[in-house]
C-alpha positions as CSV (number, residue, x, y, z in Angstrom):
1,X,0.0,0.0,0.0
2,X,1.4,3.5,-1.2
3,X,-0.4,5.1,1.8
4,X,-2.2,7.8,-1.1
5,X,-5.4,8.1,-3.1
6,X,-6.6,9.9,-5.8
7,X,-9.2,12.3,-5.4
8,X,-11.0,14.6,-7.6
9,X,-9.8,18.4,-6.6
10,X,-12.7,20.4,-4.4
11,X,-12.7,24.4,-3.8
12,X,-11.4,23.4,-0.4
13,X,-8.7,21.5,-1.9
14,X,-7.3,24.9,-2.9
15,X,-5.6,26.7,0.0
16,X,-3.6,23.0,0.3
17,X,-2.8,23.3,-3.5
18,X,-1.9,27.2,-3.7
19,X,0.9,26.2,-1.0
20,X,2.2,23.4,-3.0
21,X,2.4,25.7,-5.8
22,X,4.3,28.3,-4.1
23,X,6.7,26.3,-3.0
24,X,7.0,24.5,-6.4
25,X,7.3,27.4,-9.1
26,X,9.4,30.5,-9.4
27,X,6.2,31.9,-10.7
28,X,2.9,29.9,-9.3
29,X,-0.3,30.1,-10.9
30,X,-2.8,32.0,-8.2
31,X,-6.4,31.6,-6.9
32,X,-8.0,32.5,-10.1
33,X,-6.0,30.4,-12.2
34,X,-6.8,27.4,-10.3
35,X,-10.5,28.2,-9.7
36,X,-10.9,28.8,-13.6
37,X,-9.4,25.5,-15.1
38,X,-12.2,23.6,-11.9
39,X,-14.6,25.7,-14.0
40,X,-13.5,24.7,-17.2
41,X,-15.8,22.4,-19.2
42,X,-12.8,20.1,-20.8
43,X,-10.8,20.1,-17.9
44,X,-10.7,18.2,-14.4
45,X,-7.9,17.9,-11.9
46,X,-7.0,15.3,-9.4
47,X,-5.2,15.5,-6.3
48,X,-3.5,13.0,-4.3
49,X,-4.3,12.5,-0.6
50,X,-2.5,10.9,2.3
51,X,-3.9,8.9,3.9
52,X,-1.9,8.9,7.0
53,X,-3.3,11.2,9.7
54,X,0.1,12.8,10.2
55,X,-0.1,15.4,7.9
56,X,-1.6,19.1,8.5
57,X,-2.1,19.1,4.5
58,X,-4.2,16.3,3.1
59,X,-3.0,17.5,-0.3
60,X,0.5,15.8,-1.1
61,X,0.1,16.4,-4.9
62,X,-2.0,17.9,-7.3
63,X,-2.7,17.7,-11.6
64,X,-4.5,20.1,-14.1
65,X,-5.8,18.6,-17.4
66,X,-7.7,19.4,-20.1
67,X,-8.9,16.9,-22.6
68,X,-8.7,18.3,-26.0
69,X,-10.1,16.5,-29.1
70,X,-8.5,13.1,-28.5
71,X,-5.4,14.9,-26.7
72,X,-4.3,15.4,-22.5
73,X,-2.6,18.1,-22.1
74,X,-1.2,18.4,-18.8
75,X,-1.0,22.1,-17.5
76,X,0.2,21.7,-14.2
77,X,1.4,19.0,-11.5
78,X,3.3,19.7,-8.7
79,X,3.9,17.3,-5.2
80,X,4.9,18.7,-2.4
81,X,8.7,19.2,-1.4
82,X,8.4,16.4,1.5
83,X,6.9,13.5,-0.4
84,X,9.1,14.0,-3.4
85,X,10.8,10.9,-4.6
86,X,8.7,8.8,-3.7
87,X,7.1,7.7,-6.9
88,X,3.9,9.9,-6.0
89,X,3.9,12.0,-9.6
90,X,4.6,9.0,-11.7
91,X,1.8,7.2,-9.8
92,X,-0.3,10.2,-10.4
93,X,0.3,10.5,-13.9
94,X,-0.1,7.0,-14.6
95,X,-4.1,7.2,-13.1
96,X,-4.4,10.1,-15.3
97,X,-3.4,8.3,-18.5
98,X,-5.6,5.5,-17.6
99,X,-8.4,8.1,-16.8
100,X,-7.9,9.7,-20.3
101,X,-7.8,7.0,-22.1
102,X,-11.1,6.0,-20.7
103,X,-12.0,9.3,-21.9
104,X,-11.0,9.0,-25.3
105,X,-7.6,10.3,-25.1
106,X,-5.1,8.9,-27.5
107,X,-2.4,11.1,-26.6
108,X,-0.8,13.0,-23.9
109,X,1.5,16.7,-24.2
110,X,2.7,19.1,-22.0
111,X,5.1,22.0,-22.0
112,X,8.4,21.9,-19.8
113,X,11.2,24.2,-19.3
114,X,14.7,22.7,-20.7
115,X,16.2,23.8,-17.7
116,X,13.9,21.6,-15.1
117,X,16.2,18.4,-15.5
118,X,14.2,16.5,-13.0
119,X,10.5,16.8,-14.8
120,X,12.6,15.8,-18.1
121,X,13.4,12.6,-16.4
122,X,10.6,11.9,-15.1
123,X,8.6,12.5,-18.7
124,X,11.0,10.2,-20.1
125,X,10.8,7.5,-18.1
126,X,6.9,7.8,-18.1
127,X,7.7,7.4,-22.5
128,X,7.3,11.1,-23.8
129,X,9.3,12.0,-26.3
130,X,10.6,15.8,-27.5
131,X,8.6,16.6,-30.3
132,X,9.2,20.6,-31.0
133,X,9.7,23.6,-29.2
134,X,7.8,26.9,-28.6
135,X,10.0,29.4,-28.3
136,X,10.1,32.1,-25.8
137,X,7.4,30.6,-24.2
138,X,7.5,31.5,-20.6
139,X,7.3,34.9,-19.9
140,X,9.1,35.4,-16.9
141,X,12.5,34.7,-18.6
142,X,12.0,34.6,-22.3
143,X,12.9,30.0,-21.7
144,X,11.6,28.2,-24.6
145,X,9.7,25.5,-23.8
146,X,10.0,21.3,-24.7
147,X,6.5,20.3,-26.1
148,X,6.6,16.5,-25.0
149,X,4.1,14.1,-26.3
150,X,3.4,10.5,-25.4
151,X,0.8,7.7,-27.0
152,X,-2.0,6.7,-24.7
153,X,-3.2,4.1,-27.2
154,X,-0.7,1.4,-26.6
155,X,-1.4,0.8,-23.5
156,X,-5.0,0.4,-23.7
């Protein structure tokens, strides 16, 4: 037993996530951000829960998605700095392949930062592959970013 569970994100979930976020991102997404993509009709998020009592924040790990067409495109996912490496993201994004498959996805792409060695790894071992760039994507420092796709339909 991992001693997590997945859990579809909830309003109150957010004061949990907006911490993880600021302690994951130079530049973290705010309130609004995360309230609009709960309201968004082709999106859904997940987060994962402890289930240990031990924890003041329920929340160890969060994911945004939107399912576009036949595509998932991951917009955000962060875990919180004291459950890192412990396989909670790839577990995460496992569930959510599964779950967009069931949904019709036949592919999944995200956007990463060249510079964010560890999320390259990660993607890589989960089988995404580099597949173009968009230049000066992120604002805050003019980075281009990876555009990283992976097929959904082989493993269904």
């Amino acid at each position: 037993m991992n001693g997590w569970h997945l859990a579809s994100i909830s309003p109150a979930d957010l004061d949990f996530i907006l911490d993880i976020e600021q302690h994951s991102f130079q530049w973290p997404w705010g309130r609004i951000s995360f309230e609009d993509e709960l309201g968004c009709q082709n999106g859904f998020g997940f987060s994962v829960k402890s289930t240990g009592a031990d924890t003041d924040n329920p929340v160890i790990a969060y994911i945004f998605l939107r399912l576009i067409v036949d595509e998932l495109h991951i917009l955000k996912i962060a875990v919180t700095p004291a459950w890192r490496g412990q396989g909670v993201a790839t577990w995460l994004l496992n569930r959510c392949f599964e779950l967009g498959a069931q949904r019709g996805a036949g592919s999944a792409c995200l956007e990463v930062r060249p510079s964010n060695i560890p999320a390259h790894k990660l993607y890589r071992k989960l089988g995404f592959a580099i597949n173009g760039h968009r230049k000066n994507y992120y604002a805050d420092t003019k980075e281009d970013a990876l555009l990283m796709t992976r097929n959904l339909k082989e493993d269904t």
